[in-house]
C-alpha positions in Angstrom: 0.0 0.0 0.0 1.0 3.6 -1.1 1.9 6.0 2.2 4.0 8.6 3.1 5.4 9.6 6.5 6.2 12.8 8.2 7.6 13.3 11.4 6.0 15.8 14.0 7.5 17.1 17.2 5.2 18.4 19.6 5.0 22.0 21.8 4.9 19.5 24.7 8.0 17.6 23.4 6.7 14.5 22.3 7.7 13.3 18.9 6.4 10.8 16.6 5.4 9.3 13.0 2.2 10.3 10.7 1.9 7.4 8.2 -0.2 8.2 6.0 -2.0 5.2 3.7 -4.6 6.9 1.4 -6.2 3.7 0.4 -6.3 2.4 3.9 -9.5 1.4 5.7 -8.2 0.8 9.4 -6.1 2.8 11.6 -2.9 1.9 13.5 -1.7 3.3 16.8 1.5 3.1 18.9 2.8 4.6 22.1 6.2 4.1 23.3 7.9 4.8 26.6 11.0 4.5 27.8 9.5 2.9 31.0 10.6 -1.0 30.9 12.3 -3.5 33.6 15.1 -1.7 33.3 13.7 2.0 34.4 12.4 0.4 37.9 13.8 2.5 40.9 15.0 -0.7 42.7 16.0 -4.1 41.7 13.8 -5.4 44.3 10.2 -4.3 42.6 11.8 -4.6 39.0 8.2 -6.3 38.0 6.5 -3.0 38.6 7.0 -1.9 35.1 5.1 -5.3 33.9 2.3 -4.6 36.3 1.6 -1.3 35.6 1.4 -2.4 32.2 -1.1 -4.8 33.0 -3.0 -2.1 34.6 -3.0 0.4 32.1 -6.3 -1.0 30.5 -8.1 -0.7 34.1 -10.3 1.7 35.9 -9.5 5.0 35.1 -10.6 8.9 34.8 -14.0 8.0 33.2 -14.7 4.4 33.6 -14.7 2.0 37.0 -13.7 -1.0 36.3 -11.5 -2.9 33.4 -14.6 -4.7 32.0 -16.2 -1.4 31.5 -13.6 -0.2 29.6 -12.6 -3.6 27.5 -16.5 -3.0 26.6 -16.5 0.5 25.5 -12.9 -0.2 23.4 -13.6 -3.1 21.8 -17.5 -2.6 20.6 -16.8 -2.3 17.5 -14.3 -4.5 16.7 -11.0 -2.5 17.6 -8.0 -4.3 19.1 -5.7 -3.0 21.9 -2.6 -4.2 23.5 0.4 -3.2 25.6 3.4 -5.0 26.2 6.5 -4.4 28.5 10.5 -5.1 27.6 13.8 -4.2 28.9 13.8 -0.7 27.9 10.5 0.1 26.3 6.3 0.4 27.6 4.1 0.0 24.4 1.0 0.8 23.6 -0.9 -0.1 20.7 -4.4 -0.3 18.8 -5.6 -0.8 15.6 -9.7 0.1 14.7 -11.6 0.4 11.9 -11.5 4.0 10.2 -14.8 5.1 11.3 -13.7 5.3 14.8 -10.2 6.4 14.7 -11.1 9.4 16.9 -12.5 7.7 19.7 -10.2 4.9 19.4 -7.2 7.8 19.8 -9.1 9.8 22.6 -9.5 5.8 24.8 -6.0 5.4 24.5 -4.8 9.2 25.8 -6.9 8.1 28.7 -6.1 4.9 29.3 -2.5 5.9 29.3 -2.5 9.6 31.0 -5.1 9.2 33.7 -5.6 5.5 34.9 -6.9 5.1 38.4 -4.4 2.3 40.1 -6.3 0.4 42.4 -5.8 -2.6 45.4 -8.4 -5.2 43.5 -6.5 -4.6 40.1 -2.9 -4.7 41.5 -3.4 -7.9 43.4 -5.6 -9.7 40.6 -2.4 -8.3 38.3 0.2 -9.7 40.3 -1.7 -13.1 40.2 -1.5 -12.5 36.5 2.0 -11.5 35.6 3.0 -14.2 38.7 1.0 -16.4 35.9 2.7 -15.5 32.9 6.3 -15.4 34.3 5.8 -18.4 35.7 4.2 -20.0 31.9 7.6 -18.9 30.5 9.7 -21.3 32.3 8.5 -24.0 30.6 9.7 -22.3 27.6 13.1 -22.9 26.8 13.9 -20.6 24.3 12.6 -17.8 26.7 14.5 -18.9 30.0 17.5 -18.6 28.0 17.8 -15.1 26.4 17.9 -13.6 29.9 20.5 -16.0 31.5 22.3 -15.5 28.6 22.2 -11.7 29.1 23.6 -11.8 32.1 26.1 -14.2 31.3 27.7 -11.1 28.9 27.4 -8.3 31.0 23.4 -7.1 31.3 22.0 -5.9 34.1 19.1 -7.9 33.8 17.2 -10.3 35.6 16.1 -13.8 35.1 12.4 -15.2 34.9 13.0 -16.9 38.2 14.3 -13.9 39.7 12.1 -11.8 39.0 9.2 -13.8 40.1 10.2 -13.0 43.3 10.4 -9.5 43.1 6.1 -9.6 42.2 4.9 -9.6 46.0 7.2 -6.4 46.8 5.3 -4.1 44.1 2.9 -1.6 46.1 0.1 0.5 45.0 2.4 3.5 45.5 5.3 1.7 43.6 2.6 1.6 40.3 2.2 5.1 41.0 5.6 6.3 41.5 6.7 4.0 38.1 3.7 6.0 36.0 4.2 9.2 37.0 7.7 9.2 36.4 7.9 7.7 33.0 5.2 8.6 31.2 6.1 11.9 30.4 5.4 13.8 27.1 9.6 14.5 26.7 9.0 10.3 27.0 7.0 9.6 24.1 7.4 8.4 21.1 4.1 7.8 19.0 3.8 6.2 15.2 -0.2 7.1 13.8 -0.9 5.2 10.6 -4.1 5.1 8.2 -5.9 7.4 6.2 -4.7 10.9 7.5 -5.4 13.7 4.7 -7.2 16.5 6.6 -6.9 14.8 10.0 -3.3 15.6 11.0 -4.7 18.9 12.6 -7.1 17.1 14.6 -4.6 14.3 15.8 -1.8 17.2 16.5 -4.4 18.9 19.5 -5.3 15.8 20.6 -1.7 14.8 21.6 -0.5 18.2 22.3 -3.8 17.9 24.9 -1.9 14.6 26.8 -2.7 14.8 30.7 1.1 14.3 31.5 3.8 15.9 32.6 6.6 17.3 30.2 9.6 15.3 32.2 12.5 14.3 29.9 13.7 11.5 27.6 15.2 9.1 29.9 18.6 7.2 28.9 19.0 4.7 27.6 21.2 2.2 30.4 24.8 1.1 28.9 26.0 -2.3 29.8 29.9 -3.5 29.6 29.8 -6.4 27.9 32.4 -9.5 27.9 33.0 -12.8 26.9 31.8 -16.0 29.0 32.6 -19.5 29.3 29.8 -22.2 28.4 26.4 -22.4 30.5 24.1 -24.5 31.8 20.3 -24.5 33.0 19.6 -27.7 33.9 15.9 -29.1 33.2 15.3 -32.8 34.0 12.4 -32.9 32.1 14.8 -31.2 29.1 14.1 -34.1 26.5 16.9 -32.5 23.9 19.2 -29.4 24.2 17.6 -26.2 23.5 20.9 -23.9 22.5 22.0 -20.7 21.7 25.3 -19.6 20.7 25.1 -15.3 21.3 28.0 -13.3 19.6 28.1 -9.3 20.5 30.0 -6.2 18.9 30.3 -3.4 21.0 28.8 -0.4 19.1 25.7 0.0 16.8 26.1 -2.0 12.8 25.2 0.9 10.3 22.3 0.1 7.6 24.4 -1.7 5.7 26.0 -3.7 7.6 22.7 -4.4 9.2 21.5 -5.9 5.8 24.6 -7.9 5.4 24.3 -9.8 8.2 20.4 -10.2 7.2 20.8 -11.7 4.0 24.2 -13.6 5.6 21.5 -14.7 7.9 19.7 -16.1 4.9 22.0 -18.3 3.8 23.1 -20.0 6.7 19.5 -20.3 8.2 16.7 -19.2 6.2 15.6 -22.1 3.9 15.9 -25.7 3.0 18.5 -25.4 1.5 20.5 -22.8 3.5 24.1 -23.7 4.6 23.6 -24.7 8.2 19.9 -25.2 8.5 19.3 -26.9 5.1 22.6 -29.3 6.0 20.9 -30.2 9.4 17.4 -31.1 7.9 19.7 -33.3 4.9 21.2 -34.9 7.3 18.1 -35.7 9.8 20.1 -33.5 12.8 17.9 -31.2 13.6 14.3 -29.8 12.6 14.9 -26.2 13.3 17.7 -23.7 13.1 17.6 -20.3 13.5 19.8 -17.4 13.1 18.7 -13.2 14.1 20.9 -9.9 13.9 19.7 -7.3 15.7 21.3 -3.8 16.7 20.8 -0.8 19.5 22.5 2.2 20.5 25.6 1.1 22.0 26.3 -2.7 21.1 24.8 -5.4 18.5 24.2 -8.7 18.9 24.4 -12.0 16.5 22.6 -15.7 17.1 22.3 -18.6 16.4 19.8 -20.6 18.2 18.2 -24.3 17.9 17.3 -27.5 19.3 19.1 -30.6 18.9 19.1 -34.4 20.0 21.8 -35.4 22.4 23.4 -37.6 20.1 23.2 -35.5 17.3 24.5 -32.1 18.8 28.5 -32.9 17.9 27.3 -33.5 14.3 25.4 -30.2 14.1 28.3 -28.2 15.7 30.6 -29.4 13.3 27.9 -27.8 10.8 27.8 -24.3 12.2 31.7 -24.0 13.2 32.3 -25.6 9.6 29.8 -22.5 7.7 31.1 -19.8 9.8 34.3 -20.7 9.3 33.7 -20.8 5.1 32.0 -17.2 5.6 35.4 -16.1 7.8 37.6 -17.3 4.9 35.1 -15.7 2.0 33.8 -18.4 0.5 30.3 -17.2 -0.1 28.9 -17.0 -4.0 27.2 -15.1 -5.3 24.5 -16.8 -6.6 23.7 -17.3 -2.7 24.0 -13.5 -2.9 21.6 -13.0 -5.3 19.1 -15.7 -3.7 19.2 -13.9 -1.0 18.7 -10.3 -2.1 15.7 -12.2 -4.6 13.9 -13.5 -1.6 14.4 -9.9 0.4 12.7 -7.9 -2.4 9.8 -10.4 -2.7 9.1 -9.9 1.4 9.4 -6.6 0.8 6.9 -6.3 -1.8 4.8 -8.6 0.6 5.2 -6.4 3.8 3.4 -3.8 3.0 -0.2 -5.6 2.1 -1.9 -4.0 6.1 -1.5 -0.3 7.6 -0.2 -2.7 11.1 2.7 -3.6 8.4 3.4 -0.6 7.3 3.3 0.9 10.8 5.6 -1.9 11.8 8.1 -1.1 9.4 9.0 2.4 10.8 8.6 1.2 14.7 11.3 -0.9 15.7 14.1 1.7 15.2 12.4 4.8 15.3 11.8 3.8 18.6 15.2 2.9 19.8 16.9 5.7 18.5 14.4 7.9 16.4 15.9 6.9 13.0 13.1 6.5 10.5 13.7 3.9 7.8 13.1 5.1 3.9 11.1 2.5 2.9 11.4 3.1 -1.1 14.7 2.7 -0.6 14.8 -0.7 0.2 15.1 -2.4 -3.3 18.2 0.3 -4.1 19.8 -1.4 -0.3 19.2 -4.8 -1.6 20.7 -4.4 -4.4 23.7 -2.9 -2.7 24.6 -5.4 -0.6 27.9 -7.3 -1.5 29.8 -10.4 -0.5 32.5 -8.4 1.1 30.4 -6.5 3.6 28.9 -9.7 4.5 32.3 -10.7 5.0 33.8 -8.0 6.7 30.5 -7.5 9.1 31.2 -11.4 10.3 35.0 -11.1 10.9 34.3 -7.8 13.0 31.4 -10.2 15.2 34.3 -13.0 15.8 37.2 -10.6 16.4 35.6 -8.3 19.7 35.4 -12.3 21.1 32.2 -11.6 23.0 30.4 -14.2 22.7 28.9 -17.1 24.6 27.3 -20.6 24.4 24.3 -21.3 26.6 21.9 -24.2 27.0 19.1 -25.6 28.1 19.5 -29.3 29.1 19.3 -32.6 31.2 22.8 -33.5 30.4 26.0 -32.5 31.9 28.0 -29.7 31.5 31.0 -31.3 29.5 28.4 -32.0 27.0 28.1 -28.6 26.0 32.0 -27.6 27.1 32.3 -30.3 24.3 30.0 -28.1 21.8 31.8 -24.8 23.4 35.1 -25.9 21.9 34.3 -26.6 18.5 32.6 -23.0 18.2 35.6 -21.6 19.7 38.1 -22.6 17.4 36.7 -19.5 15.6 37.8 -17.0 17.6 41.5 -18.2 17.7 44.0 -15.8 17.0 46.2 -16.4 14.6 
């Protein structure tokens, strides 16, 4: 879908996107704070952030109760969420176009003027208590945060912070809202059919209950290398691994879409290089790899699942591919698969308004950079073997990295696995 996007700073020193999608019939809204885990005043209440944001859909200014207001958002068909990270609070809310006013004024409130209550913290400590508790039976998700901490993040860990839930007060919920949703704070991305609505949208926000406050920091961790770890899970039935490589500063667009398409072929099809080889083979039914970037370091991973007796095989695999891409021995017909497949998703990414709003999001809200989406094809095409190249080498020679697993077996199982990987970072 056709759009265009202009960026609009407001008197009360908020700042956000207008996406404009002439053709579109529904309307996408986000709200981003700077307000997540990491923002808590103590370490000791650092699920306050989670269960505020499972309050912020509660009683409030004009309605009593969370079922009244559920009722009133969602009768006619309009969806809202809100979910909590590390660093970021977000709101968000799509709705049909008819309603995009009332949708928009719902939100402000739920957001600027909620009224925190006993009945709705406890029955939201019971339910975050819930959910934390669901994700330890997730492997995947117990290990990003161990693995976190493992290279320097000051984070905590499912399990931890479980225990932090019965500490939260009402006054703690209060204390968290007041002093992070602030309109210096905000970061907002509007998308849908806007022509002769900006005005109207502009007051609205400018009209935010909240206090001007500033744009908090973003934390900076010092991150270092660490040896092979283990969470032990009887009940682990196969190893659930991730091998997490870091570079200490923020990869540049290009570079970004280097280590995408890289990505690509080591992981992303059938036929890919490490993936493809496991599934030949019968090693392994999925493989994963994800770059990802923020303002002072970037990360690189490759993640998995794997049988015990067929992890040795599989790490042969991966050291074996990295190693190839180390030594620049990529084609580029693999180069030009990959770019193929990259300008056919983009083509396909565009097809909703929640799409196009998602494009512009992830890094507008880190660090206020808004992506050119016609663009994209001219980056594709200028991706090269060498950057690919170079990006990797620059990943392997900081050596931060580390191997971490989820597992019933020993440690010298993975220690095993840990020194095949580590043969790459050798010095020569």
């Amino acid at each position: 879908m056709k759009h265009t996007v202009e960026e609009i700073r407001l008197k009360n020193g908020a700042r956000g996107l207008l996406i404009d999608v002439p053709d579109a019939t529904t309307m996408s809204m986000q709200f981003q704070f700077r307000a997540g885990n990491r923002y808590v005043k103590s370490k000791d209440i650092e699920q306050v952030a989670h269960i505020m944001e499972h309050m912020a859909f509660g009683a409030n200014a004009r309605f009593k109760s969370d079922h009244e207001f559920e009722f009133e958002f969602t009768k006619n068909g309009a969806y809202r969420n809100a979910y909590t990270s590390d660093l970021s609070m977000v709101y968000e809310a799509d709705c049909a176009d008819f309603e995009w006013d009332r949708i928009l004024d719902l939100q402000k409130l739920a957001i600027c003027q909620p009224k925190f209550n006993e009945e709705e913290l406890h029955a939201e400590k019971g339910n975050v208590r819930s959910e934390l508790t669901n994700y330890l039976n997730d492997h995947y998700r117990i290990l990003w945060p161990r693995v976190q901490q493992l290279i320097g993040e000051d984070v905590l860990t499912f399990r931890q912070s479980l225990q932090t839930i019965a500490a939260v007060t009402l006054s703690d919920v209060r204390e968290h809202h007041r002093r992070t949703h602030t309109t210096n704070n905000l970061r907002f991305v509007i998308a849908g059919k806007l022509q002769g609505r900006k005005a109207e949208i502009r007051r609205q926000l400018e009209d935010m209950a909240l206090p001007e406050g500033v744009r908090l920091e973003v934390p900076r961790d010092e991150l270092s290398k660490a040896g092979p770890s283990v969470i032990r899970r009887k009940d682990a039935t196969n190893i659930t691994f991730g091998l997490f490589m870091a570079i200490p500063r923020e990869l540049n667009d290009e570079e970004l879409d280097a280590m995408h398409y890289l990505n690509h072929i080591l992981t992303g099809t059938m036929h890919s290089r490490i993936f493809g080889a496991a599934r030949q083979k019968g090693l392994a039914y999925n493989i994963s790899s994800y770059v990802g970037t923020g303002m002072y370091d970037s990360g690189w991973d490759i993640t998995g699942q794997v049988n015990h007796e067929a992890a040795g095989e599989l790490f042969d695999i991966i050291a074996r591919e990295i190693k190839n891409v180390l030594d620049g021995k990529i084609a580029d017909e693999e180069v030009n698969a990959a770019k193929s497949f990259a300008l056919g998703r983009y083509q396909m990414g565009a097809q909703t308004v929640s799409q196009i709003s998602g494009f512009y999001t992830g890094r507008y809200f880190d660090d206020g950079f808004i992506k050119d989406y016609d663009k994209v094809p001219e980056m594709i095409k200028n991706v090269t073997v060498q950057r690919m190249i170079d990006t990797a080498r620059n990943f392997i020679k900081e050596d931060i990295w580390v191997l971490a697993a989820v597992s019933s077996g020993d440690k010298q199982e993975l220690v095993d696995l840990n020194d095949k990987i580590a043969t790459l970072f050798e010095k020569e």
